[in-house]
GULUMBA-938319 format. One line per field, with one value per residue (C-alpha): residue number from 1; x negated, y, z negated; residue in one letter. Coordinates in steps of 0.25 Angstrom, whole numbers, plus 5000, padded with zeros to 4 digits. Each point is the difference from the previous one (the first is absolute). Layout:
BEGIN
n [NUM,...] .
xx [X,...] .
yy [Y,...] .
zz [Z,...] .
res [a,...] .
END
This chain:
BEGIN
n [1,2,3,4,5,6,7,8,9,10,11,12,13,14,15,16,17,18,19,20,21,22,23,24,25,26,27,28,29,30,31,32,33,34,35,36,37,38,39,40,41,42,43,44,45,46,47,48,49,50,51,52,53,54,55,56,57,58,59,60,61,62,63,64,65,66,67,68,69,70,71,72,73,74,75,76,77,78,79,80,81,82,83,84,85,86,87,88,89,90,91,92,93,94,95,96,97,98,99,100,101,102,103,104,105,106,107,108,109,110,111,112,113,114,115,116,117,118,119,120,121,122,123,124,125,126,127,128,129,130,131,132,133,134,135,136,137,138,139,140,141,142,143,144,145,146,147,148,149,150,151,152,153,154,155,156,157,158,159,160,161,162,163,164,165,166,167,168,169,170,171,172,173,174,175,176,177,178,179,180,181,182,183,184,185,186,187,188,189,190,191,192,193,194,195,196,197,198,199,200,201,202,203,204,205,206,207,208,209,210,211,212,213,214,215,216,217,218,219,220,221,222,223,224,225,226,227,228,229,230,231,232,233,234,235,236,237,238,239,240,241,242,243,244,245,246,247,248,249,250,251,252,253,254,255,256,257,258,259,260,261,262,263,264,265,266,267,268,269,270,271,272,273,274,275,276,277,278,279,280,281,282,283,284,285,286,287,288,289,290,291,292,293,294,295,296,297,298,299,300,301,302,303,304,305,306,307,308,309,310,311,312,313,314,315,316,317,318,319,320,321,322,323,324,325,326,327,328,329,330,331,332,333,334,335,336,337,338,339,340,341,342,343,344,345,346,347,348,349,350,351,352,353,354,355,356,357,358,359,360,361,362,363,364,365,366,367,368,369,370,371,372,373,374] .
xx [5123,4994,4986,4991,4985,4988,4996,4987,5003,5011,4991,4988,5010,5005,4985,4997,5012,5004,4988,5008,5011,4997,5005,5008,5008,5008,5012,5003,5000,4986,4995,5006,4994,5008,5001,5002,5003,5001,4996,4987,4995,5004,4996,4998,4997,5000,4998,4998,5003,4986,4995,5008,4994,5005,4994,5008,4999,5004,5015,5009,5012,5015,5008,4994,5001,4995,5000,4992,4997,4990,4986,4993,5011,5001,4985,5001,5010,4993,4989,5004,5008,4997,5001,4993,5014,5009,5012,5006,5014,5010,5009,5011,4999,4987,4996,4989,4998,4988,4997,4987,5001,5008,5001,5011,4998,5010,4996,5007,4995,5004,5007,4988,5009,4993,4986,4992,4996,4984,4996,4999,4991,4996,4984,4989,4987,4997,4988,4997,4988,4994,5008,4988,4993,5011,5001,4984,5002,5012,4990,4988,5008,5013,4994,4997,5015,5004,5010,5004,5015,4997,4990,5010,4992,4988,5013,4994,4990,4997,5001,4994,5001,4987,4988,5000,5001,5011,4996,5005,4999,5002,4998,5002,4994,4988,4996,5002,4999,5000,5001,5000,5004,4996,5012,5004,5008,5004,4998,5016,5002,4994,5007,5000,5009,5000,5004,5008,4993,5011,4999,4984,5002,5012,4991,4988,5008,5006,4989,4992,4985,5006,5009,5003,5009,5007,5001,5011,5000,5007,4999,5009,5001,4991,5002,4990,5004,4991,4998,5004,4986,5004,5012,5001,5006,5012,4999,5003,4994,4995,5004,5004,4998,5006,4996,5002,4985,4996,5003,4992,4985,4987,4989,4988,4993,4988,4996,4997,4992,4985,4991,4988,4996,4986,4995,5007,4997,5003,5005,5006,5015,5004,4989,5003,5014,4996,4991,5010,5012,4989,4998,5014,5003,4991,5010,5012,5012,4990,4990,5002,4990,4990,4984,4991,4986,4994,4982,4988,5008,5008,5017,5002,5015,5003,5012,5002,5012,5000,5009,4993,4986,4992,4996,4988,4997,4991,4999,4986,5004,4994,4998,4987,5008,5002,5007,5016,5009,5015,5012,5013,5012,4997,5014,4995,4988,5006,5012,4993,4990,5011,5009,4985,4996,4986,4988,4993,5006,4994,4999,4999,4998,4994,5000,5007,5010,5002,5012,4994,5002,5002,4998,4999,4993,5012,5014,5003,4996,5004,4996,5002,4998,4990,5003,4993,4988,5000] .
yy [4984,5005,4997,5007,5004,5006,5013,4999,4985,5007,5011,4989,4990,5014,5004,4984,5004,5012,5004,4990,5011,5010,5014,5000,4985,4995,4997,5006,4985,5000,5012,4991,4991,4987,4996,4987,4996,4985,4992,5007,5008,5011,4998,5013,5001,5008,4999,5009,4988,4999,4998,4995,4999,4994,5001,4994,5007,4995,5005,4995,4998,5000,4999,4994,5009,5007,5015,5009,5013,5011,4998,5012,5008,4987,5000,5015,4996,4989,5006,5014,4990,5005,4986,4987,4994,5000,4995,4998,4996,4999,5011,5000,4996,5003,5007,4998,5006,5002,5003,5003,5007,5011,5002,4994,5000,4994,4998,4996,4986,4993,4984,4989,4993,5012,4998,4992,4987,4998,4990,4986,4993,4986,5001,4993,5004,5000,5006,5004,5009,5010,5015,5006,4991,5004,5015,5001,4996,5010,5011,4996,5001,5009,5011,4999,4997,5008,5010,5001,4995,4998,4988,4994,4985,5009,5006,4989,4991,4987,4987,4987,4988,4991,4994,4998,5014,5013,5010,5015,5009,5013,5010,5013,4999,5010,4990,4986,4994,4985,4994,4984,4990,4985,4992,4985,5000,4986,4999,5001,5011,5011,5013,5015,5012,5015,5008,5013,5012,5002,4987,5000,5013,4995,4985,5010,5006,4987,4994,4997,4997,4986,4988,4994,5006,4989,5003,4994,5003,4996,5007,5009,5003,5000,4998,5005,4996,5006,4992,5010,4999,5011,4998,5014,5005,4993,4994,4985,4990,5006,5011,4997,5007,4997,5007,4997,4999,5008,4990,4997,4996,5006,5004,4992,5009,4990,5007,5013,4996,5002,4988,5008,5010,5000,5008,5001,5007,4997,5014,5000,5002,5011,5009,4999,5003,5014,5003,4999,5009,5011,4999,4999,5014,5007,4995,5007,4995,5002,4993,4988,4991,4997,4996,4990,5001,4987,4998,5001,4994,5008,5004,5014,5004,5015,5007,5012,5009,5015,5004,4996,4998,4987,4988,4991,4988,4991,4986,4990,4984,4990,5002,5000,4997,5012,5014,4999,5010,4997,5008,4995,5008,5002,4993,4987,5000,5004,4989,4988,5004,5004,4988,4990,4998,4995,5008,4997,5000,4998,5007,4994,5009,4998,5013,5015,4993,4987,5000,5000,4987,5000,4986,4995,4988,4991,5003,5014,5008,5012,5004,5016,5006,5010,5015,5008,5006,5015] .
zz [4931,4987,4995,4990,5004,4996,5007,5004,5007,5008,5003,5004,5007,5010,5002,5008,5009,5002,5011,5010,5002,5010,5001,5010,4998,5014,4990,4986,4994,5004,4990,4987,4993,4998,4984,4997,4984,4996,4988,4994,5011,5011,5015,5008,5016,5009,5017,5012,5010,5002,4987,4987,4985,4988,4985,4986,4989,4985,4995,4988,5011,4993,5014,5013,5012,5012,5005,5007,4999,5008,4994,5000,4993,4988,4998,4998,4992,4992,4998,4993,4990,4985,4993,5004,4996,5015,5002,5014,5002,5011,4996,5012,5016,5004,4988,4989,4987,4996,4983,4993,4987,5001,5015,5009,5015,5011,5013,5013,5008,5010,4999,5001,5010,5010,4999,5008,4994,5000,5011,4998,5013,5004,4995,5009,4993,4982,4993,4988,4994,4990,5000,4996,5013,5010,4996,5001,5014,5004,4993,5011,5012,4998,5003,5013,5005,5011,4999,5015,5001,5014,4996,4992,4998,4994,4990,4989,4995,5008,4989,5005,4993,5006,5002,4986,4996,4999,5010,4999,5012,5002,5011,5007,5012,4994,4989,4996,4986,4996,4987,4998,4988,4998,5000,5000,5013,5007,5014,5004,4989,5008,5003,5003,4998,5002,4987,5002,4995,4990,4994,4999,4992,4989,5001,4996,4989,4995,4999,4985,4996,4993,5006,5012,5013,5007,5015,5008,5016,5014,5013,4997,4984,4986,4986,4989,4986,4989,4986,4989,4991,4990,4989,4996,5012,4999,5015,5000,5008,5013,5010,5013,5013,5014,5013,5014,5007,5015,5010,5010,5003,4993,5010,4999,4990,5000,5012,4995,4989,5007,5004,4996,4994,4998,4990,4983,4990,4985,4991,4989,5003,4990,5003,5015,4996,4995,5009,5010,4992,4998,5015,5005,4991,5014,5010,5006,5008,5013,4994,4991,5002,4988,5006,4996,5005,4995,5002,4992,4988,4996,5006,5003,4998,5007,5004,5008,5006,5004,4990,4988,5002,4998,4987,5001,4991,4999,4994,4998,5007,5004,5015,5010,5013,5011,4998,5002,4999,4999,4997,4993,4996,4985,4996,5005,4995,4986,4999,5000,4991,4992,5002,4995,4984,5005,4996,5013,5014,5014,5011,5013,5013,5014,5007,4999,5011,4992,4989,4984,4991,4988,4991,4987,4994,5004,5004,5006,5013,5005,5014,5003,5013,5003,5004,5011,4995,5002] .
res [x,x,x,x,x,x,x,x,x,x,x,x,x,x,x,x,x,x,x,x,x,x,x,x,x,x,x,x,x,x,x,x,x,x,x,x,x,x,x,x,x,x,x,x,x,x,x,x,x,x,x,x,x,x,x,x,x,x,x,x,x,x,x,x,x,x,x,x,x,x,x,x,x,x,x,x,x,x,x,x,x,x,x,x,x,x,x,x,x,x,x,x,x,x,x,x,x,x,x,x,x,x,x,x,x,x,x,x,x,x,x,x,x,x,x,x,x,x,x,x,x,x,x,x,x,x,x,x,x,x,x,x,x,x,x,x,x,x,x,x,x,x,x,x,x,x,x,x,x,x,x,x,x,x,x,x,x,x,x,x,x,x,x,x,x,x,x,x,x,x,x,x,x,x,x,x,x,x,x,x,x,x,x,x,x,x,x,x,x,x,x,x,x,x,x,x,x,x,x,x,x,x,x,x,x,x,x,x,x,x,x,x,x,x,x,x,x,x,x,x,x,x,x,x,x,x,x,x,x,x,x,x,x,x,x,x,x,x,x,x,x,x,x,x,x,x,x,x,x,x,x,x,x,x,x,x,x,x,x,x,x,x,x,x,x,x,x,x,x,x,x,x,x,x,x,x,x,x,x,x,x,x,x,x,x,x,x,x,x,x,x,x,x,x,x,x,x,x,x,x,x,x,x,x,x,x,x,x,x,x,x,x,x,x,x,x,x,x,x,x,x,x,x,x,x,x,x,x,x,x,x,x,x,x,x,x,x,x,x,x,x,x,x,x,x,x,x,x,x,x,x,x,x,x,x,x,x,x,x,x,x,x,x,x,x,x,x,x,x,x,x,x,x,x] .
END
């Protein structure tokens, strides 16, 4: 194996698949990067049995061949090269030169033979859609994924192909957020999976603002493949990510989501946004809840604790309907507001018993449950 490759392509190509290796791999063949060189390009994956990745990158190839070689310690490598000019070679068994100007490295891999092939699966269910489309929907509702090993089916974000729409879920138990895409889907073509909470984060990071992301899904496994949209990185074609998805059945989120709420009020979401951080700086690990006092037309946003002391704030809507207080834990208030582009955001409440609902004009909500108030 030898080919001849630009720096700062190797540098980006190890950058889309390096995250996949944890720090503690169950085999040592697992912490490598497998590096495959044919014709004018160079394949390189990686795997953790529960989710595999593979990006091609452009190379002048002299020889055809395979190796792999431990991936943290080669993009180390990689990137403190002085020349953009690299040569990689085979240099003996299991071993690779690696040539930029006038530095000369040898590392130690392991025979391709050892690593685990990325899955190939029987698919039942094809889509296509816009990256910048999919990754706006994982940014509404990924937040609110819980963290609670013990709830593993809530380990992940809820994809439901349907109804003529993509529906992304998400929840903790605490709070709920929803985010929906029109699609064309035929009537047999439905379909639903649970995404890992690994996978949702490297699919957030993959993810560009320009070409399509081709998903490929049974009840067991998924595929994403990324078009490539910019030549100056050296990646070719697409990048292609593999994971396994939660098995198992998604509780029936719909439920949750409340019937009625009663009274909404129209703020302007950035402003809310700060009002709540400035509060959320008065509360303490005893008392972390942020609350909203909303009559007379205006929102009041206070926070208190013993400790500290207290912060009051006060914001002009649109509201004639009956005095509510309602108190939230600041951090759910702050994510979807955060995790939302629109300049306006709706607030739907009932009573200081009854969860918060936050909307927008047309496919997100994002229901929170309400604290005790003090």
């Amino acid at each position: 194996m030898k080919f001849k490759i630009n720096r700062d392509h190797f540098v980006t190509g190890l950058s889309q698949v390096i995250n996949v290796v944890g720090t503690r791999a169950s085999m040592p063949i697992l912490s490598n990067v497998l590096i495959e060189a044919e014709g004018d390009t160079v394949s390189l994956t990686t795997t953790n049995l529960d989710l595999g990745i593979r990006a091609r990158i452009k190379a002048e190839v002299s020889t055809n061949g395979t190796i792999t070689l431990p991936v943290k310690k080669l993009a180390t490598i990689v990137r403190a090269l002085p020349s953009n000019d690299t040569t990689v070679e085979l240099s003996g068994q299991n071993r690779v030169k690696i040539t930029s100007g006038g530095s000369v490295f040898q590392i130690m891999g392991l025979a391709a033979d050892q690593f685990p092939p990325l899955p190939t699966f029987a698919d039942q269910h094809n889509f296509s859609l816009a990256q910048k489309d999919l990754s706006g929907l994982l940014k509404k509702v990924a937040y609110a994924q819980s963290t609670d090993e013990n709830r593993y089916i809530l380990n992940g974000v809820f994809f439901n192909f349907g109804e003529g729409k993509l529906s992304l879920v998400a929840t903790d138990g605490r709070r709920l957020a929803t985010a929906e895409k029109t699609m064309t889907i035929g009537e047999d073509e439905g379909g639903s999976l649970i995404l890992p909470a690994k996978t949702v984060a490297e699919l957030q990071r993959l993810l560009g603002d320009a070409g399509e992301v081709a998903i490929t899904f049974n009840d067991r496994q998924v595929s994403f493949v990324t078009q490539i949209t910019k030549n100056d990185t050296g990646l070719v074609d697409n990048i292609r990510l593999v994971s396994k998805v939660v098995e198992g059945n998604y509780p029936n989120y719909r439920q949750v989501i409340p019937k009625e709420t009663v009274h909404r009020v129209d703020i302007e979401r950035e402003l809310l946004l700060e009002c709540v951080g400035r509060a959320a700086i008065m509360t303490s690990d005893k008392s972390s809840s942020v609350k909203l006092t909303v009559g007379n037309n205006e929102i009041e946003i206070s926070a208190s604790s013993t400790e500290f002391g207290e912060a009051h704030e006060k914001v002009a809507v649109k509201y004639d309907g009956p005095e509510v207080k309602i108190a939230f834990n600041p951090q759910y208030l702050s994510d979807p507001l955060r995790a939302l582009s629109d300049d306006t955001v709706h607030f739907e409440f009932k009573d200081d018993m009854s969860p918060g609902v936050f909307k927008n004009k047309e496919d997100f909500l994002c229901v929170v449950m309400p604290q005790r108030l003090s």
